[in-house]
C-alpha positions as CSV (number, residue, x, y, z in Angstrom):
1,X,-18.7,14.0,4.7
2,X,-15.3,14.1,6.7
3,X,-11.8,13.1,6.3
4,X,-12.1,10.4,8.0
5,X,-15.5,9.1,9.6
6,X,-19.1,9.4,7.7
7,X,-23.0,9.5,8.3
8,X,-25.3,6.5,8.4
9,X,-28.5,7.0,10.4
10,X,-27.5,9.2,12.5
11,X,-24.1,7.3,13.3
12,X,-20.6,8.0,12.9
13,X,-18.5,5.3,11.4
14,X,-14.4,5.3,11.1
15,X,-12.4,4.2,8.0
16,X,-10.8,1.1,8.7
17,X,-7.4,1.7,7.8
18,X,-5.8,-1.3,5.3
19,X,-1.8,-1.9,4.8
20,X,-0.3,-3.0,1.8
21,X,3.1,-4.3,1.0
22,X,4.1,-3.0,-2.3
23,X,7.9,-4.5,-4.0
24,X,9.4,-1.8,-5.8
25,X,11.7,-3.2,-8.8
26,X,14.0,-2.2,-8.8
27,X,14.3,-0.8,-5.0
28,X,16.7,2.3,-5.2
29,X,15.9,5.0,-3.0
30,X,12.8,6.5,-0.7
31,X,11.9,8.9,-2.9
32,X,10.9,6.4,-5.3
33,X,8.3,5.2,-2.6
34,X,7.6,8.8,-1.7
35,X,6.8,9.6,-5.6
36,X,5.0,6.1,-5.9
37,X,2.8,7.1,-3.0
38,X,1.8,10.2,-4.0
39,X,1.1,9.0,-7.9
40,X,-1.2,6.8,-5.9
41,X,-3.0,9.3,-4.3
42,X,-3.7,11.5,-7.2
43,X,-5.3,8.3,-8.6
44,X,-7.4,7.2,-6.1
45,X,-8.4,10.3,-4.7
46,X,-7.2,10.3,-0.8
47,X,-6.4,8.4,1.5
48,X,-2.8,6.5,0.9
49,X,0.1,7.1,3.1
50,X,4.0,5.6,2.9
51,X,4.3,4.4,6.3
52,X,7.7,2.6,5.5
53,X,10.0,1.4,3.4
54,X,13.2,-1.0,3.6
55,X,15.6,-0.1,0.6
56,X,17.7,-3.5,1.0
57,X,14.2,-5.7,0.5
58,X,12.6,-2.9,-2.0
59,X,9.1,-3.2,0.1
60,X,7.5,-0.2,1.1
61,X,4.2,-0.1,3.4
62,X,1.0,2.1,2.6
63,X,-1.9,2.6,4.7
64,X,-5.1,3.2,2.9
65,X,-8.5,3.4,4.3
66,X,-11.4,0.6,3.1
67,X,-13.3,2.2,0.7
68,X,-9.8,2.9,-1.6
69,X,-8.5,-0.7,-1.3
70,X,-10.1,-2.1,-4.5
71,X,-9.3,0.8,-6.3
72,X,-5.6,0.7,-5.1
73,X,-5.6,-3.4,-6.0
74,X,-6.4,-2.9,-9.5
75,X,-3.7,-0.6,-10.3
76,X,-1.4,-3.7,-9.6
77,X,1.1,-4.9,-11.1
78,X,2.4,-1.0,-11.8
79,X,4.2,0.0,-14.7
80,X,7.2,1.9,-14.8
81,X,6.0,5.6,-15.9
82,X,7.5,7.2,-18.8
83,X,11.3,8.5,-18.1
84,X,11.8,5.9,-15.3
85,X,10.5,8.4,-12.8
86,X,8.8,5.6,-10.6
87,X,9.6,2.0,-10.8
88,X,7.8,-1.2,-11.5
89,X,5.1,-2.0,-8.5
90,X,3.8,-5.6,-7.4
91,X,1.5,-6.1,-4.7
92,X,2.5,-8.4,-1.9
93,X,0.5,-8.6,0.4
94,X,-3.1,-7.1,1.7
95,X,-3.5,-6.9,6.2
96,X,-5.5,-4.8,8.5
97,X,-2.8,-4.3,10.8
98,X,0.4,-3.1,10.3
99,X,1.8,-5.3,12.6
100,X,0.1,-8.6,11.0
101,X,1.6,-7.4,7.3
102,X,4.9,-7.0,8.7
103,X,4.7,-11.0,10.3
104,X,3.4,-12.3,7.2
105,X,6.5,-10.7,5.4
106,X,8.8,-12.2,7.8
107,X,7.4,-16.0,7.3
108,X,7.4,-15.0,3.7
109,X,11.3,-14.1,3.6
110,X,11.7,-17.4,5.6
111,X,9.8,-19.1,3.2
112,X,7.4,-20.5,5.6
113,X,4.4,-19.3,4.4
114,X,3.4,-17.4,0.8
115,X,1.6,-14.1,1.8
116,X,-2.3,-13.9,0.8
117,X,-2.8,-10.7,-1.3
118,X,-6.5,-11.2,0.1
């Protein structure tokens, strides 16, 4: 079993990636979504990356691959850990394209639409 294809009959599939818009409260600095990200990753197992993040808004992007998703959308809403080393978490919204997340956030700050977290 690879990083990042597997086996069925004789076949190799891909992960399909997922992004996820996460809102940090309260949104201070990157290394708050850097620590966030790798907390993640020691939960799951593998597979979570912080693609970006925008301090003024507090919403940082993570790519996962399919087979973590569910595992990833249980965890939310996040706690704030013990000393305030990582803050609050709330899942926005769900996409499998990075450039589909990032429109639904921008109807979502123009009220417009409310983003699906399906």
């Amino acid at each position: 079993m690879g990083s990042t294809s597997w086996k069925t009959m004789g076949r190799v599939r891909r992960f399909r990636n997922r992004y996820l818009a996460i809102k940090l409260i309260p949104s201070s600095s990157r290394n708050l979504a850097d620590n966030l990200a790798i907390r993640l990753k020691s939960i799951v197992g593998s597979g979570v990356l912080l693609i970006d993040y925008d301090q003024s808004s507090g919403i940082a992007i993570l790519r996962c691959n399919h087979l973590v998703l569910d595992r990833l959308r249980r965890l939310f809403p996040f706690r704030t850990f013990a000393h305030g080393e990582l803050p609050a978490a709330h899942l926005v919204g769900i996409s499998g394209t990075i450039r589909k997340l990032r429109k639904k956030l921008q109807l979502a700050a123009a009220g417009e639409v409310n983003p699906s977290i399906a």
